[in-house]
N, C-alpha and C positions, 0 to 999 in steps of 0.2 A: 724289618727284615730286608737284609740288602739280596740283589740278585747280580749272580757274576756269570757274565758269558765263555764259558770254555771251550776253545779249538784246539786244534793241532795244529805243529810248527809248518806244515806247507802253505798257511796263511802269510806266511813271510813277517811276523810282528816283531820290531826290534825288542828285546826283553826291557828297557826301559818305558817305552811307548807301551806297552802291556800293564806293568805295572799301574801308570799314570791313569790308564783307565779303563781299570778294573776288569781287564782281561785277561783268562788264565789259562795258559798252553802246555801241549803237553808235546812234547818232542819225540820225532822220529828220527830214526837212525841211519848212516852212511856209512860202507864199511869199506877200505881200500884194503885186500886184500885181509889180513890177520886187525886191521889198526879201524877200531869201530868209533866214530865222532857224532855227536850229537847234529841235528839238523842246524842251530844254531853257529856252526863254523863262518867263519868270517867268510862271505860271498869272493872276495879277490883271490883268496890264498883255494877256497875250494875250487875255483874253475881255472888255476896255472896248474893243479894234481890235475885237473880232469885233463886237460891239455897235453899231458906228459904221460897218463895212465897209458898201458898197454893193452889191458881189460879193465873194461866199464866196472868200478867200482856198485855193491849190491846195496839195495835199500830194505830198511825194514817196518814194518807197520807199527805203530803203541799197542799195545796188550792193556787188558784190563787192570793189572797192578799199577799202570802209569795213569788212567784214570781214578782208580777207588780213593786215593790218600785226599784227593781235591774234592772226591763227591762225600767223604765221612768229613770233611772239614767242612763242607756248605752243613749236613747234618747235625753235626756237634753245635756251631751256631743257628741252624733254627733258618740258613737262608735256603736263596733257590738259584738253581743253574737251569740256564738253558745253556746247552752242550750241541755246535756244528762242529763236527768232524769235516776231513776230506769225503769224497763222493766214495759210497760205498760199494760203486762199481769198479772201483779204481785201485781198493785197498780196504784189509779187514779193520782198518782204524775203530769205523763205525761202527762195526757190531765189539769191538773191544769194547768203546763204551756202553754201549747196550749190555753188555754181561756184567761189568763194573757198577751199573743202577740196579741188576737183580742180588748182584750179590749185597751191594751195600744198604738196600731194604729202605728206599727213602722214597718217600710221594712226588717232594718237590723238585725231582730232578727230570728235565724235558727235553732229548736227545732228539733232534733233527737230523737225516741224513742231506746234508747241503747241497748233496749233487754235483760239487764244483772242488777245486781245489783253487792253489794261488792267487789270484788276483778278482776271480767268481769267489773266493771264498771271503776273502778281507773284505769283500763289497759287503756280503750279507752277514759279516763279522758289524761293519760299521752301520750298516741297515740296522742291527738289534741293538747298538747301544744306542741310536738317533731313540730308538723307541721305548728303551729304559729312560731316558732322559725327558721322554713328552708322556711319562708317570704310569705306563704298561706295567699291568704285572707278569709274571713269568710265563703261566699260559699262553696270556695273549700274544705277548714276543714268539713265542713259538711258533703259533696259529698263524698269524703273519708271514712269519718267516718262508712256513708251508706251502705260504700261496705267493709271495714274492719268487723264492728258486727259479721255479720257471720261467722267467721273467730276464734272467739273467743271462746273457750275450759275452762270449770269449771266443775272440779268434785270434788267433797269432799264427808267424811267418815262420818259419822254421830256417835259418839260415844254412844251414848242411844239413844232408841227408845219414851222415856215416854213426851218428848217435841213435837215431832211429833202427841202424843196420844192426850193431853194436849189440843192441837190447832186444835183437829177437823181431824186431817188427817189421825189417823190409828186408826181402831179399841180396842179395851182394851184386845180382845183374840190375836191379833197379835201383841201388846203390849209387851203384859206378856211373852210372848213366845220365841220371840227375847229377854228377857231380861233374862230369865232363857238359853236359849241357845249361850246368848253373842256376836247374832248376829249384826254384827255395818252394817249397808245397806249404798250403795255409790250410789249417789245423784249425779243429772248433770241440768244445766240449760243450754241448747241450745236455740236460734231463741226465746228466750220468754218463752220457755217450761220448766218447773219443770219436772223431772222427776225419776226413780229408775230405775239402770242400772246395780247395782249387789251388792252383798253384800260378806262379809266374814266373820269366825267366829274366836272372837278376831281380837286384833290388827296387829296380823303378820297374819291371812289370807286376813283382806281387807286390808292391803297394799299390798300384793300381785295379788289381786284383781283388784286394782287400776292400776298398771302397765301394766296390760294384758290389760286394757281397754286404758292406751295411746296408746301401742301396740310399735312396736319395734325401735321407733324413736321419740325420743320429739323435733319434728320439730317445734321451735316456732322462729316467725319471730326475725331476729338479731337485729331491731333497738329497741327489748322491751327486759328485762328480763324476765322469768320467775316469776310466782307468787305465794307466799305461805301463808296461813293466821289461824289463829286458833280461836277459843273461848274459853276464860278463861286459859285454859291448854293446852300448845305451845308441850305437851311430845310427841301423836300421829304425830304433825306437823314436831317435829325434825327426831322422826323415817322416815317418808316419805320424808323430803327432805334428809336426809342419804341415803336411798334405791336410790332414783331418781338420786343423785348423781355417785352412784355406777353403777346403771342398764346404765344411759345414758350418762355418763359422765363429766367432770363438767363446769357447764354453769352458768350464770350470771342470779342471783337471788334476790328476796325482801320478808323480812318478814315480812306479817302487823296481829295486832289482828284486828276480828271481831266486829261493833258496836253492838249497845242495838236492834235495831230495827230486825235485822236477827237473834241474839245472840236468841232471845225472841223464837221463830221457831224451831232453830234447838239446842239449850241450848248450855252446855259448854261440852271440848272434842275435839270437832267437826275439822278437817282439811281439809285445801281445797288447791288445785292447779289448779292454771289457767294461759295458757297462750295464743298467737297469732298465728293459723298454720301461717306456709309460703305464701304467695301468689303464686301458682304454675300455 
């Protein structure tokens, strides 16, 4: 009985690298106006439209239809899925899948809400195949997976504030004001939670910023790399893995870009590092 791990597209997985092991995604939506595109859209081509958009193009969440066809297919063969969605404070992805297991009436399917998205999500994406592959059956993957989450550290810089404005989330006088004072604010999704954890002005103050906030040990557990990822423009991301390298010295690392779906949120600039504390 094989077991496939199933997310959704804000994991950022290139559809070949999915295939190749045995991961199975389920895509979410970007709409510019009338013209709706899969999450999947080429990361260059979606952030020169975001760049030129007048209004923030909408996103949509997977429904249970874009779950069931993958959960009667583990059914039909007799396998098992353990299923992270994006964090289900974030978006109804999660309980999509959770309607998609009651409808499709199967035991072996073990939906975890991940608590993370992007770059927290492809950690604990690559966390449960480490653990498929050292002969885990699918509960246990799960159980795991349950007690890892928390475990999991994402902060990134926000390079402009006017995506943030855009989407409902900051005022147009605290807007403008960071943008004339060149504030970049640093951003963390802990346990589910979105939230502002500091900021600094320009890019060599919130990088600086940023390290004070790992604090003086990038304790991240040995059987993951480190994670680093950017939107549109990797320049603030190579600064920060330079510094992180320097401040902590050098560690085993991965660079992924940002998709359309988050890109949309937080625009382009934007650098993020995530990894796995220790289990202490």
């Amino acid at each position: 009985m094989a077991i496939y791990i199933l997310t959704d597209s804000t994991a950022d997985f290139r559809p070949e690298e999915a295939v190749r092991r045995g991961i199975w995604v389920v895509s979410l939506k970007v709409q510019f106006g009338d013209e709706e595109f899969p999450d999947v859209l080429d990361h260059a081509a979606f952030f020169q439209r975001l760049a030129q958009a007048r209004e923030l193009p909408t996103t949509s969440q997977a429904g249970p239809d874009d779950f069931l066809p993958w959960f009667e297919r583990a059914k039909q063969n007799g396998d098992s899925v353990v299923c992270l969605p994006m964090a289900a404070s974030l978006s109804g992805t999660c309980q999509s899948a959770l309607i998609a297991r009651e409808m499709c009436g199967y035991e072996n399917i073990y939906v975890v809400d991940s608590t993370q998205t992007v770059l927290g999500l492809r950690l604990l994406i690559d966390l449960a195949c480490l653990l498929r592959e050292q002969g885990l059956d699918a509960p246990a993957i799960a159980a795991e997976l349950e007690r890892a989450k928390g475990r999991v550290r994402l902060l990134a810089i926000v390079d402009t504030l006017k995506y943030l404005h855009k989407g409902g989330r900051l005022p147009a006088a605290v807007s403008i004001a960071g943008e004339l004072l060149k504030v970049k604010p640093i951003i963390t999704l802990r346990d589910g939670q979105l939230g502002l954890v500091g900021k600094g002005v320009g890019a060599k103050g919130s990088l600086s910023a940023l390290m004070k906030l790992i604090g003086g040990n990038l304790a991240s557990d040995p059987r993951l790399p480190v994670y680093y990822g950017y939107t549109a423009d990797d320049t603030l991301c190579q600064s920060l893995i330079a510094l992180a390298q320097d401040t902590f010295g050098p560690h085993r690392h991965e660079v992924h870009p940002v998709g359309a779906v988050i890109g949309t949120h937080v625009g382009p600039g934007a650098a993020v590092v995530v990894y796995l504390e220790r289990n202490t």
